[in-house]
N, C-alpha and C positions, 0 to 999 in steps of 0.2 A: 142498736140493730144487731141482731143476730140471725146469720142466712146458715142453716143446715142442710147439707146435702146428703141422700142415701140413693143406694143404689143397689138391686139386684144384678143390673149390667155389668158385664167387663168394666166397660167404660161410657160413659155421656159426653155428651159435647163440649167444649169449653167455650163457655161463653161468658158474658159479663154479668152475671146471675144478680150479684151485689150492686151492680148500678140502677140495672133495670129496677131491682126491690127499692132502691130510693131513689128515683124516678115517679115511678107509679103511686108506693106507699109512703113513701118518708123513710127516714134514718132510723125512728125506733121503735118499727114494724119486728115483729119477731116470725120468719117463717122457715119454715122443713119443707124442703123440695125433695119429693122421694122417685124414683125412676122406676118401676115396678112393670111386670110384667101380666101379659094377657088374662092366667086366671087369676090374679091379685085385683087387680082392673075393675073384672068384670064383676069379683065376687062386693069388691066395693061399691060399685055402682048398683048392684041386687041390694045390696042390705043399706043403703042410705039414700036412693034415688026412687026401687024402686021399678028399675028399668036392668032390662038381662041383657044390654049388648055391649060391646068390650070399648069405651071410650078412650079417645084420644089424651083428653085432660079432666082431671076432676080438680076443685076447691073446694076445701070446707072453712069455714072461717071458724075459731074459735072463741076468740074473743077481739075485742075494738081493737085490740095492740100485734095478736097473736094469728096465723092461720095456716094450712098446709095444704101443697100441691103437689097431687098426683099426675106424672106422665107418664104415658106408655110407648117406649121407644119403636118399639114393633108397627106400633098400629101409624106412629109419626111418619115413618119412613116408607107405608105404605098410600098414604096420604098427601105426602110430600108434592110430588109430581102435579094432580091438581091444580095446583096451588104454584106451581114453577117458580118452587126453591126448592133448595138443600134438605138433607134432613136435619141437618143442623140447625139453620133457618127456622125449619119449620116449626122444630122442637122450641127454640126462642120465641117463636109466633107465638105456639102454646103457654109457655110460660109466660107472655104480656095479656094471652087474654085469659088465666089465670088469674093474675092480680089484678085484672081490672073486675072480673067477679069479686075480689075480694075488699075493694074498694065501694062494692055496691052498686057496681052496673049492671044492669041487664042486656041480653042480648037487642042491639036496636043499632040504628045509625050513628049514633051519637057514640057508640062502644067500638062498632065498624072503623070509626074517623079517630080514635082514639090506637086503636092497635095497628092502624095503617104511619098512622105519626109515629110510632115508637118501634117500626119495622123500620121506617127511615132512620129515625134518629143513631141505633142501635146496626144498621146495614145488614140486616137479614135477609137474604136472599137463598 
C-alpha cells in the first residue's frame, strides 16, 4: 500500500488517512490524496465530469490497484455545519465516501450505510 498526500494548503487535517485506505481498499491499494483548491476543483471537474461547479470531493480510479482523491478544503469547511461536524470531520467524511466511489459504489443506500459505519468506526464528528 502506498497512501500519498499533496497539498496546496498550509496544512490538512490529520487524520488516520492510512487506515481508513485499508479499511475500505485493502493494504495494496495504491492512492494520491491531493487537497487542492477551488479553481483546481472546479477546473477538474469541467474537463472530466463535465459539470462547472466547484466540488467537495472528486475520485478518479486509475486502475483495479491504483486511484486518486481530490478535496477541496474551502468548499468542506463551508459544508461542514450541514452536516454537524467538524471540518475535519467532514473532510474524513469525504475522504470515506471517496474510496467507497473507488471501490465501485454508487451513490445509494447501501453507500449511505457504508460511510455512516466508517464515521463511526473512525469518530468523525
Amino acid at each position: 500500500m502506498a497512501l500519498t498526500i499533496h497539498s496546496s494548503a498550509r496544512s490538512f487535517p490529520n487524520l488516520p488517512y492510512d487506515k481508513m485506505l485499508h479499511a475500505i481498499l485493502g493494504k495494496s491499494y495504491n492512492l494520491s490524496l491531493v487537497f487542492v483548491g477551488a479553481t483546481r476543483a472546479q477546473a477538474l471537474n469541467q474537463t472530466y465530469r463535465k459539470a462547472s461547479y466547484i466540488p467537495n470531493v472528486l475520485s478518479f480510479p486509475l486502475s483495479p490497484i491504483d486511484g486518486e482523491i481530490y478535496i477541496t478544503p474551502r468548499i468542506a469547511s463551508r459544508e461542514c455545519k450541514k452536516f454537524n461536524m467538524t471540518p475535519e470531520g467532514y473532510m474524513g467524511y469525504l475522504f470515506i465516501h471517496g474510496l467507497l466511489h473507488l471501490k465501485g459504489h454508487t451513490h445509494s443506500d447501501t453507500m449511505d450505510a457504508l460511510e455512516k459505519k466508517y464515521v463511526r468506526l473512525f469518530k468523525l464528528t
